[in-house]
C-alpha positions as CSV (number, residue, x, y, z in Angstrom):
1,X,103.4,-141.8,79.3
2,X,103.7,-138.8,81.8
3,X,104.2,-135.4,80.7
4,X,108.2,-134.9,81.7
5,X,109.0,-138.0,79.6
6,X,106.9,-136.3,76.6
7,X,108.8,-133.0,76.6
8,X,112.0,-135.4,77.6
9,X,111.5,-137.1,74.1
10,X,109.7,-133.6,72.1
11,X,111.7,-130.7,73.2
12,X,114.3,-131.0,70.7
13,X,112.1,-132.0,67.9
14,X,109.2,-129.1,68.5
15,X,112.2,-126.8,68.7
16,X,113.2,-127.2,65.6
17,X,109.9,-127.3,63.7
18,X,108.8,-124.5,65.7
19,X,112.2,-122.6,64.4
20,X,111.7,-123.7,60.3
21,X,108.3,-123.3,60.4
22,X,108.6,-119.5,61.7
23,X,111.5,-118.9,59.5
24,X,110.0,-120.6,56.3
25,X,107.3,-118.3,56.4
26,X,109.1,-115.3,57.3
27,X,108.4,-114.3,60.5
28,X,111.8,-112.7,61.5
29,X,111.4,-110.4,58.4
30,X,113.2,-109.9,55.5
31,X,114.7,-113.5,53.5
32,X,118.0,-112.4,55.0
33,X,117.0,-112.1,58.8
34,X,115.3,-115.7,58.1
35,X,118.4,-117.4,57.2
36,X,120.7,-115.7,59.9
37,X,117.6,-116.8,62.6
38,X,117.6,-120.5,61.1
39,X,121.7,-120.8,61.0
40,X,122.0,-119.5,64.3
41,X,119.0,-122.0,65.3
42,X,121.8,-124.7,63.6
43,X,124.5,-123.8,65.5
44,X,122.8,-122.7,69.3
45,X,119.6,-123.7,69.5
46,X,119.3,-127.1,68.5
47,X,122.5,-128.6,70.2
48,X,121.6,-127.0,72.9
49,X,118.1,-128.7,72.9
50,X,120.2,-132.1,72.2
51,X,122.4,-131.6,75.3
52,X,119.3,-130.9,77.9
53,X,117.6,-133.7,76.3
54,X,120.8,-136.0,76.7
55,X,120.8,-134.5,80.5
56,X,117.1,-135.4,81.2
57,X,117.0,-138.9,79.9
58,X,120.1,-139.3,82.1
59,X,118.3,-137.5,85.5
60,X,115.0,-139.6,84.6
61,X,116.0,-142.8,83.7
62,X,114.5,-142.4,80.5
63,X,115.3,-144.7,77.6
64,X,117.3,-143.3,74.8
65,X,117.0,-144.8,71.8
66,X,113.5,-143.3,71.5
67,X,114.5,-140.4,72.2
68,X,117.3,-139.9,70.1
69,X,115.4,-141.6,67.2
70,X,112.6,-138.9,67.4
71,X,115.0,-135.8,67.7
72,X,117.5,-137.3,64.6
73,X,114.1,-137.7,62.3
74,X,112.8,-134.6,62.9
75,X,116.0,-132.8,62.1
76,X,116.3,-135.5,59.2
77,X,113.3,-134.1,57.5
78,X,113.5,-130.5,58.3
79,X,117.6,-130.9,56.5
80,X,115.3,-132.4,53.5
81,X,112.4,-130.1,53.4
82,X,114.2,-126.4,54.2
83,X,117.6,-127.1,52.9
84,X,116.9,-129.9,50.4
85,X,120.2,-131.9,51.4
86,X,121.9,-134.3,52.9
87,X,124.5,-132.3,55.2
88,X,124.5,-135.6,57.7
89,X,127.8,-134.0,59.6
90,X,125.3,-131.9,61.4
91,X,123.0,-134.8,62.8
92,X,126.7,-136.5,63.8
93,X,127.1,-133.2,65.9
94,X,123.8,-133.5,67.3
95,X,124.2,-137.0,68.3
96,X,127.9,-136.6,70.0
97,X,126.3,-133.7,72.1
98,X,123.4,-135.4,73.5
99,X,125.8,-138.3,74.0
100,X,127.7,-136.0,75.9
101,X,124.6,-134.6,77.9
102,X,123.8,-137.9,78.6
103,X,127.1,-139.1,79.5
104,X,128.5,-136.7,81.7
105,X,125.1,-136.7,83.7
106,X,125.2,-140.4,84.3
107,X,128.5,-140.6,84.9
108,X,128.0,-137.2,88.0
109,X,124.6,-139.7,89.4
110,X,127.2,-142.7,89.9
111,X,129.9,-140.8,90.9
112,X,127.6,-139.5,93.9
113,X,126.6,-142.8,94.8
């Protein structure tokens, strides 16, 4: 497995461990600065990371159901371990937008053709 398909499959995944892990042990400061960094890390970061992942399996050729699988778990057990719940309408989210990602880039690459 070559490097781009690694971070292709990662980046979404390391991006939100990195994220809980820095804000679990309070490296933003203060409790309150820690929650504002993780919900904004909710509702930018991460679909964000879903979307170029979505547009990179699309440009690469790479499978998907890997990919997705790895992202979904790892935001799976970060919801169980720094929430401690099951909020699944955010993993729905996720899933639409790197479906969108996805979509919309291999709809463009036939379209060109």
């Amino acid at each position: 497995m070559n490097l781009n398909k690694l971070a292709a499959y990662f980046l979404p995944a390391f991006a939100m461990f990195s994220i809980s892990a820095l804000t679990m042990f309070g490296a933003f400061g203060t409790d309150k600065e820690n929650l504002a960094i993780f919900s904004l890390s909710l509702i930018i970061v991460y679909p964000i990371t879903f979307i170029i992942q979505g547009v990179s399996c699309a440009i690469h050729h790479y499978s998907v159901i890997p990919a997705i699988g790895i992202s979904l778990i790892a935001f799976i057990i970060i919801f169980f371990v720094v929430i401690g719940g099951n909020n699944t309408i955010y993993g729905m989210y996720y899933f639409a937008l790197f479906g969108a990602g996805y979509g919309i880039t291999y709809m463009l690459r036939r379209m060109k053709k």
